[in-house]
C-alpha positions as CSV (number, residue, x, y, z in Angstrom):
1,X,7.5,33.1,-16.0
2,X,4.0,33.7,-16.8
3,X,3.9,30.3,-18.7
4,X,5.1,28.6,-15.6
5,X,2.3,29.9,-13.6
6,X,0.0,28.8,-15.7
7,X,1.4,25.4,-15.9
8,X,1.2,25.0,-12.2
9,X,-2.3,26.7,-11.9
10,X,-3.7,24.4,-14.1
11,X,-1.7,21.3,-12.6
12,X,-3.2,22.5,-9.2
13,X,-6.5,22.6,-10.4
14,X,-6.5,19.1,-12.2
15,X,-4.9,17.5,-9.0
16,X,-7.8,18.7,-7.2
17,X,-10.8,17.6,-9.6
18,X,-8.7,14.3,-9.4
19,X,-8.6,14.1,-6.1
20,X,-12.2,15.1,-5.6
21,X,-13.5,12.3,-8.6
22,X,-11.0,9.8,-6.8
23,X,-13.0,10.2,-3.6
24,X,-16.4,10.8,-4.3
25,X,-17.3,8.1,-7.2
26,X,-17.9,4.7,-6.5
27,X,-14.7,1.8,-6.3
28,X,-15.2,-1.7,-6.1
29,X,-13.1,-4.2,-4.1
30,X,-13.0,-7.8,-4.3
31,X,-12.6,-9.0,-0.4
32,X,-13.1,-11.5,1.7
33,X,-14.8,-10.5,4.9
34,X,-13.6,-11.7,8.1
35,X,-14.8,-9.3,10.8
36,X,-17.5,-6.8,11.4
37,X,-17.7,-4.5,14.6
38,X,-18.7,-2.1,16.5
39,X,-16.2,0.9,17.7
40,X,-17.1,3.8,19.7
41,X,-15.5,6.8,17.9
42,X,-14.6,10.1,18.8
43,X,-14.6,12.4,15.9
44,X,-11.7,14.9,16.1
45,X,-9.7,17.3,13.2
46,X,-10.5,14.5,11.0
47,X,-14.6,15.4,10.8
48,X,-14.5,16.2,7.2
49,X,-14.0,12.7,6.4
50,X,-16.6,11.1,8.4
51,X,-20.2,11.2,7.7
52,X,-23.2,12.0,9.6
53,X,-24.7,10.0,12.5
54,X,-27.6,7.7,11.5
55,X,-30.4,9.2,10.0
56,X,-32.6,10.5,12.8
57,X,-30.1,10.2,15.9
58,X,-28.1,13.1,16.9
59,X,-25.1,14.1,15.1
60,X,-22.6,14.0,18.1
61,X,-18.6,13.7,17.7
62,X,-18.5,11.0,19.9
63,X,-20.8,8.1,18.9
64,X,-21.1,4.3,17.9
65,X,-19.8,3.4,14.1
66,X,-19.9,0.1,12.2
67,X,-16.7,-1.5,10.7
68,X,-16.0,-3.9,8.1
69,X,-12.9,-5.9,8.2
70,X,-11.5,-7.4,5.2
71,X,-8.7,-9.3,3.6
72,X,-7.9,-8.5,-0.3
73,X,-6.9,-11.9,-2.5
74,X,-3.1,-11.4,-2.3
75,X,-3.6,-11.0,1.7
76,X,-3.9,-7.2,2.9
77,X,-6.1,-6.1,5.1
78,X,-8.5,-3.5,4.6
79,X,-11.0,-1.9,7.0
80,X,-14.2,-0.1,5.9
81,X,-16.6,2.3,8.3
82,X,-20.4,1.6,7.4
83,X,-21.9,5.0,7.9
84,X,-25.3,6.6,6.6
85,X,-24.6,9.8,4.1
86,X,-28.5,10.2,4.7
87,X,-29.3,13.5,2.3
88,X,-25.6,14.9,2.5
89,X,-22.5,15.1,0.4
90,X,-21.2,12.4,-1.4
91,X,-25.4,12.1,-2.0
92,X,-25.3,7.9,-1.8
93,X,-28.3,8.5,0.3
94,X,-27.2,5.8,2.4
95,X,-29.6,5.4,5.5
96,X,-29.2,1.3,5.9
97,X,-26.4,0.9,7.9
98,X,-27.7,-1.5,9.9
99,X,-29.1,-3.9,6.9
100,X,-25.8,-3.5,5.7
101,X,-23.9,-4.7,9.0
102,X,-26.0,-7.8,8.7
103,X,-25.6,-8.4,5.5
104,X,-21.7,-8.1,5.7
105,X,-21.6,-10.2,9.0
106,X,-23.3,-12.6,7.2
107,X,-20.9,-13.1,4.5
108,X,-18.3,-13.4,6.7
109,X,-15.8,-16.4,5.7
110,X,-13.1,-18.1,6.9
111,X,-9.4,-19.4,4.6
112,X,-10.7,-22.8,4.3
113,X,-13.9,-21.8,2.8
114,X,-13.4,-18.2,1.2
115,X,-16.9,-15.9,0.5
116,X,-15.4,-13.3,-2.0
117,X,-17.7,-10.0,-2.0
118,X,-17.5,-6.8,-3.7
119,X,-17.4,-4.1,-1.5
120,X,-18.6,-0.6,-2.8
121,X,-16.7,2.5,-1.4
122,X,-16.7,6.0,-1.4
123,X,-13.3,7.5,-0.1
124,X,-9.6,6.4,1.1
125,X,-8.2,4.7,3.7
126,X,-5.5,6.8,5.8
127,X,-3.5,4.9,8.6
128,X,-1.7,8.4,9.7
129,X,-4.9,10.2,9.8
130,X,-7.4,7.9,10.9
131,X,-9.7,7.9,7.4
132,X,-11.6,4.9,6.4
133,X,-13.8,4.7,3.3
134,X,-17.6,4.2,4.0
135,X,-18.9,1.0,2.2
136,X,-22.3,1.8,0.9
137,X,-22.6,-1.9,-0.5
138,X,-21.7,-5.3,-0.5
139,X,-22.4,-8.2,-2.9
140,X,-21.1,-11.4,-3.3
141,X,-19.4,-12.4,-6.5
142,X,-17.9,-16.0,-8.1
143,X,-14.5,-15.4,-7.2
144,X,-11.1,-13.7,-6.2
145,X,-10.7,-12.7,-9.8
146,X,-14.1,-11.4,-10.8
147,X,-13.9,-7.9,-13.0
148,X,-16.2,-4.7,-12.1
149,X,-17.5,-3.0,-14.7
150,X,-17.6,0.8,-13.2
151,X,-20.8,1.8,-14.6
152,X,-21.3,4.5,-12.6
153,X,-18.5,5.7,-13.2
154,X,-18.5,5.7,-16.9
155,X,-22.2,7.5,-16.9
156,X,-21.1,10.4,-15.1
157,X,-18.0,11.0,-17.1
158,X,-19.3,10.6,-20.1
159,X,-22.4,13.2,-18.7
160,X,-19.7,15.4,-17.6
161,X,-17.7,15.2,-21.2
162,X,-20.9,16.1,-23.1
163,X,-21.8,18.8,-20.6
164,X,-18.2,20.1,-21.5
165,X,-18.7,19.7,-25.0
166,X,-21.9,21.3,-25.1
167,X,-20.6,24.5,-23.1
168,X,-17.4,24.7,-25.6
169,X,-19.7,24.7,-28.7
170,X,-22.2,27.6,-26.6
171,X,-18.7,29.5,-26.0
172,X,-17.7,29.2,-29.8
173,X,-21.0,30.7,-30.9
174,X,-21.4,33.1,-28.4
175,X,-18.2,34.0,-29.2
176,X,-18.8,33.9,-33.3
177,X,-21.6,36.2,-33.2
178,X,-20.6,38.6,-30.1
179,X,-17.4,38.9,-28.8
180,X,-15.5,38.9,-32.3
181,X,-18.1,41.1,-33.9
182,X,-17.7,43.4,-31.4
183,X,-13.5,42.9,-31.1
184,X,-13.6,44.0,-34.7
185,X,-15.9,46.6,-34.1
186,X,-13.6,47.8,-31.4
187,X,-10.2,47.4,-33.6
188,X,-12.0,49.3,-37.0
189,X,-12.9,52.6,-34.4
190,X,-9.1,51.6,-33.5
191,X,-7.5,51.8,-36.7
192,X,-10.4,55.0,-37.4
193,X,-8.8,56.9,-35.0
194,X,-5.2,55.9,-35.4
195,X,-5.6,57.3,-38.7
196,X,-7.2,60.3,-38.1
197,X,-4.6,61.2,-35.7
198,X,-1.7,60.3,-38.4
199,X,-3.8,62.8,-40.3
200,X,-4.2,65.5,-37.9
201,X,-0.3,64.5,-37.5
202,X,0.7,65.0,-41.0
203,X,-1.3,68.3,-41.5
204,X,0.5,69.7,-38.8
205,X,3.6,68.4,-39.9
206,X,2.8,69.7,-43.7
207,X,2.1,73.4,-42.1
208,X,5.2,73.2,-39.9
209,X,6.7,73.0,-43.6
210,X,4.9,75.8,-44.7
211,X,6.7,78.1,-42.4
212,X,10.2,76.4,-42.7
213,X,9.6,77.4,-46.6
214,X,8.6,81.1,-46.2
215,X,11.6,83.3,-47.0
216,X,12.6,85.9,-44.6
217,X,12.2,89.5,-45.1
């Protein structure tokens, strides 16, 4: 039972760290951009998804947001907010919004003669609970088929493996010259006074015998 529970604690816990990697870091989609807008939002149970007002307005749950509409190569549509982060969490520090309306609405194509554009996202997008990722950039690239290499990506993992790495390797030292030192330590005093009671035992036992072999008078 106990091995279950483990199982599923540790399952839990890597679902979550997935989930928070999968929204946080950077993706890249090649789009075509056929819309931008302007949509008065009101922010409800879904907050925790959405990002700040821009930098230096008020933060309000009902205010103006940007929107990027978009069509993927093989025809779905996808639809990004364009939001500020400012100095908050994911920390994009995002505060040009408004350049990057204009350069998206600039980009904008048409079927006949395609602009393809790599959007950069943070985040998913949610039909049933109204979630939209927050494009933080947009450039334009050759073509439908062009490959993004996730640099970003690839940095912070590879930080976040040798910070892993390098706490394993503290833990096996400190563990060396500490904890099993003082394990044995603990298991010797053990065994010390395991023995001593097997003695204390056995003399007792040995002048419990003593009497048994005294003959009666």
């Amino acid at each position: 039972m106990m091995r279950y529970l483990k199982w599923a604690f540790w399952t839990v816990i890597g679902l979550c760290l997935f989930a928070f990697f999968h929204y946080t870091l950077p993706q890249h989609d090649i789009v075509r951009i056929v819309g931008t807008e302007n949509r008065r939002v009101d922010v409800g149970d879904n907050s925790i998804f959405w990002s700040r007002a821009e930098v230096g307005m008020a933060n309000s749950t009902s205010r103006d947001v940007f929107f990027i509409n978009a069509v993927y190569p093989n025809g779905k549509t996808m639809e990004y907010r364009n939001e500020d982060t400012g100095w908050g969490w994911p920390p994009y520090f995002k505060v040009d919004s408004y350049g990057l309306q204009t350069q998206a609405k600039e980009l904008s194509s048409s079927p006949d003669k395609p602009i393809w554009v790599s959007v950069t996202h943070y985040g998913w997008r949610n039909k049933l609970f109204t979630i939209f990722p927050n494009a933080v950039a947009v450039k334009q690239v050759e073509g439908p088929d062009v490959t993004i290499i996730p640099w970003v990506n690839i940095v912070i993992f590879t930080f976040l493996a040798f910070v892993i790495f390098m706490i394993q390797r503290m833990w096996l030292q400190f563990r060396e010259r500490t904890v099993d030192p003082a394990l044995s330590a603990i298991d010797s005093r053990a065994d010390a006074a395991a023995d001593e009671v097997r003695g204390v035992w056995g003399r007792f036992m040995a002048w419990i015998g003593t009497w048994r072999g005294t003959p009666r008078r």
